[in-house]
Wavefront OBJ file of the C-alpha trace (Angstrom):
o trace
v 0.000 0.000 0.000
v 1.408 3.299 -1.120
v 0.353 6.561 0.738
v -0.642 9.715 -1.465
v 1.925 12.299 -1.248
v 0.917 15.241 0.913
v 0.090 18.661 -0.194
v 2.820 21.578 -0.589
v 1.203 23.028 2.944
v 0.727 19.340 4.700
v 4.864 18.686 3.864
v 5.703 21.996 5.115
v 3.733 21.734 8.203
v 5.264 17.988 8.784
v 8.827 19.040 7.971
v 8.318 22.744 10.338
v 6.793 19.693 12.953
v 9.984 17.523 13.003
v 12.511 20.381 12.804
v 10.706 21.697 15.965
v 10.836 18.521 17.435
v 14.587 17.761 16.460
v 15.491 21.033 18.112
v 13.661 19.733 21.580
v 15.189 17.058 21.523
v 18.697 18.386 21.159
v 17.739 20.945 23.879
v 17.215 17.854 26.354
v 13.681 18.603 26.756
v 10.946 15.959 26.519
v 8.812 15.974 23.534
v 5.115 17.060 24.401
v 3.354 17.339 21.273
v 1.258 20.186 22.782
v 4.718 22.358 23.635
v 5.739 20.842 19.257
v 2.650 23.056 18.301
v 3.416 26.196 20.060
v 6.910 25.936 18.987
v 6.005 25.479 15.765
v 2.975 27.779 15.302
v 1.270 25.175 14.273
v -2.431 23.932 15.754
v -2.300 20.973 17.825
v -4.608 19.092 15.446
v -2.093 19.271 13.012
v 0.711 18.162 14.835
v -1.399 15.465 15.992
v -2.725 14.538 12.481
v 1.082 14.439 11.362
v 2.438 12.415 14.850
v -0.396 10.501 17.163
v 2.001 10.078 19.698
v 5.295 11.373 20.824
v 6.971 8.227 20.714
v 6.254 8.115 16.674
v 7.680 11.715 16.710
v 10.420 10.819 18.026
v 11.222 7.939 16.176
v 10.844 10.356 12.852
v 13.350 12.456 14.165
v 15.678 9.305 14.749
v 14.942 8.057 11.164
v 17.609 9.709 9.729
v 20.534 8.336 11.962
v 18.876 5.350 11.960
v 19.082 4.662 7.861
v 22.411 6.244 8.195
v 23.636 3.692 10.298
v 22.019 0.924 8.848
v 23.459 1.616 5.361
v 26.984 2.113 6.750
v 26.833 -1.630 8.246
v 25.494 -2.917 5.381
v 28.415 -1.090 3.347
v 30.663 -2.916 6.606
v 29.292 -6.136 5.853
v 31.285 -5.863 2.374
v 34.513 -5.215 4.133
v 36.721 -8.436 3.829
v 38.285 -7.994 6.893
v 36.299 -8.798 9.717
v 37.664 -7.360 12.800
v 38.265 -3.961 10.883
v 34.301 -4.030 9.720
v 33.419 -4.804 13.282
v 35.090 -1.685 14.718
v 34.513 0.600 11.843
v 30.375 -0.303 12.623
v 30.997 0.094 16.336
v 32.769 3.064 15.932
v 29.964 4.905 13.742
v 27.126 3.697 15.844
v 28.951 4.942 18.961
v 29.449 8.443 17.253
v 25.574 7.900 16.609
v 25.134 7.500 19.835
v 26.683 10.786 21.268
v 25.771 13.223 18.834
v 22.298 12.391 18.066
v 20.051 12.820 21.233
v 16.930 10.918 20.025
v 18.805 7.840 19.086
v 19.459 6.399 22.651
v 15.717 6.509 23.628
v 14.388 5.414 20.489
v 16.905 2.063 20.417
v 16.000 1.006 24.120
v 12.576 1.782 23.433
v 10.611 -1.930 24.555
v 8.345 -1.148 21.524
v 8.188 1.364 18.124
v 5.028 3.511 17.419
v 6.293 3.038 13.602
v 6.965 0.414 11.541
v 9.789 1.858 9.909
v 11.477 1.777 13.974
v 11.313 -1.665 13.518
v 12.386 -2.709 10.439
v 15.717 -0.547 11.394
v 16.110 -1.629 14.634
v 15.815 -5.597 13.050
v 18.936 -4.424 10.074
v 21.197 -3.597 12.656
v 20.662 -6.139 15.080
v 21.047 -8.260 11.872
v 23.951 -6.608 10.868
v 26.277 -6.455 14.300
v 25.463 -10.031 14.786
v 26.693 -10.772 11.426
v 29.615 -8.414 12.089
v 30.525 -9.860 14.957
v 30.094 -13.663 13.894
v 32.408 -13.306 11.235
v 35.142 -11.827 13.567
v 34.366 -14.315 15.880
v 34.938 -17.136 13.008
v 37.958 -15.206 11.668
v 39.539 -15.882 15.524
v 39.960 -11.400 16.246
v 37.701 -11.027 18.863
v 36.477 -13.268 22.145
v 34.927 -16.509 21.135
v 32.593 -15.864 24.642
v 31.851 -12.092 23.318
v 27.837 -11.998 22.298
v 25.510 -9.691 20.586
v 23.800 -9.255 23.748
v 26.882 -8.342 25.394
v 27.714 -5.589 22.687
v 24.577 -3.769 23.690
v 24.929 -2.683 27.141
v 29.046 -2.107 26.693
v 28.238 0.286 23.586
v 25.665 1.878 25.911
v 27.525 2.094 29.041
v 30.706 4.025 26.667
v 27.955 6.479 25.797
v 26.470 7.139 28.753
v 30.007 7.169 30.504
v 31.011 9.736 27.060
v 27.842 12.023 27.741
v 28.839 12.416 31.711
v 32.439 12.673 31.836
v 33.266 14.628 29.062
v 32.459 18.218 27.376
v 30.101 18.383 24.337
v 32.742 19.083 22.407
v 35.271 16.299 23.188
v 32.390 13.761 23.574
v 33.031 12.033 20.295
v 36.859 12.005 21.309
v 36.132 10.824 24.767
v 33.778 7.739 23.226
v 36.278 6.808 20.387
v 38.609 6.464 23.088
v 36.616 4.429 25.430
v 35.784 1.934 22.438
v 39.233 1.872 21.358
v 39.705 0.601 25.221
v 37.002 -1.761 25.123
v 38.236 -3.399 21.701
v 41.672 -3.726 22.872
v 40.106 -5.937 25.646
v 37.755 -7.698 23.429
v 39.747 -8.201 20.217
v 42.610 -10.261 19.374
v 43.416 -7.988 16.565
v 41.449 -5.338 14.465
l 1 2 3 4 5 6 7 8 9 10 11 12 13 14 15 16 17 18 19 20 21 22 23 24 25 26 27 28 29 30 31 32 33 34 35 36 37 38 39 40 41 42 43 44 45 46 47 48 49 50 51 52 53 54 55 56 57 58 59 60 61 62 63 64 65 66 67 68 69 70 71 72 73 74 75 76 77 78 79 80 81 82 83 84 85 86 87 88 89 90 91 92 93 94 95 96 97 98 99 100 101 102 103 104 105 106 107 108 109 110 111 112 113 114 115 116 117 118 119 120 121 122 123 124 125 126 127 128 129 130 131 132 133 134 135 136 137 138 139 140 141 142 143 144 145 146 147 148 149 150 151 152 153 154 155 156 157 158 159 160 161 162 163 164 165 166 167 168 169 170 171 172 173 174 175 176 177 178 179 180 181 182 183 184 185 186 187 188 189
């Protein structure tokens, strides 16, 4: 099923919508789709027409990084050396991680308003287990280290990136944290 395209005024309002949004959410402040419509200038009815909820919002704003991410591990997936393709997808989904604000909530999110969330979420949980597999088979990382254990470690850099370090330096700071925990993990890379 295809969806009409909207009207000139419907794509400006939805585009004036998630650049409103995408500035909240850099700002650290919680997405209220009531607070989206002042912002914006916009009625709530047509915020809420656009976005039902702010969890499908959010995950529009997220979209972006999201594709972004998923394309460069499908681009790592060509890479013939494993333990370099693991780090190089580790390394941009940790600079994901600490420069775009709506990506943390949207990932640990339990369940996606859209389906879009999901089919991305499912490619790159796809993708690092296929990542790390093959550098598990190639003999560069831990034969014990599991996709479920990438998770919280990649988390717990970011988090650790976000408190400890300016907002400047914070890609710096997390690049050197993963560099840390790959040293520990990997054979070789």
């Amino acid at each position: 099923m295809t969806t009409a395209p909207l009207r000139k005024d419907a794509a400006r309002n939805w585009e004036r919508i998630v650049a409103v949004a995408r500035d909240l959410v850099d700002e650290g402040t919680p997405l209220q789709l009531n607070d989206v419509a002042r912002r914006a200038q916009l009625g709530v009815g047509t915020v809420y027409r656009h976005f039902p909820t702010a969890e499908a919002l959010l995950e529009t704003v997220a979209t972006p990084c999201l594709e972004a991410l998923a394309a460069h591990g499908e681009q790592a997936l060509a890479d013939d050396n494993p333990g370099r393709a693991l780090a190089g997808f580790l390394t941009r989904t940790i600079e994901a991680q600490v420069t775009d604000t709506s990506l943390s909530a949207v990932t640990a999110a339990p369940t996606d308003a859209l389906p879009r969330t999901t089919e991305l979420k499912g490619i790159l949980r796809s993708v690092g287990g296929q990542l790390l597999q093959r550098a598990r088979d190639a003999g560069v990382v831990r034969p014990d280290l599991t996709s479920n254990d990438l998770v919280p470690l990649m988390c717990g850099i970011a988090y650790a990136a976000n408190v400890h370090s300016a907002p400047t330096a914070r890609i710096e700071t997390a690049r050197r944290y993963l560099t840390a925990l790959l040293e520990g993990v990997c054979i070789h890379y």
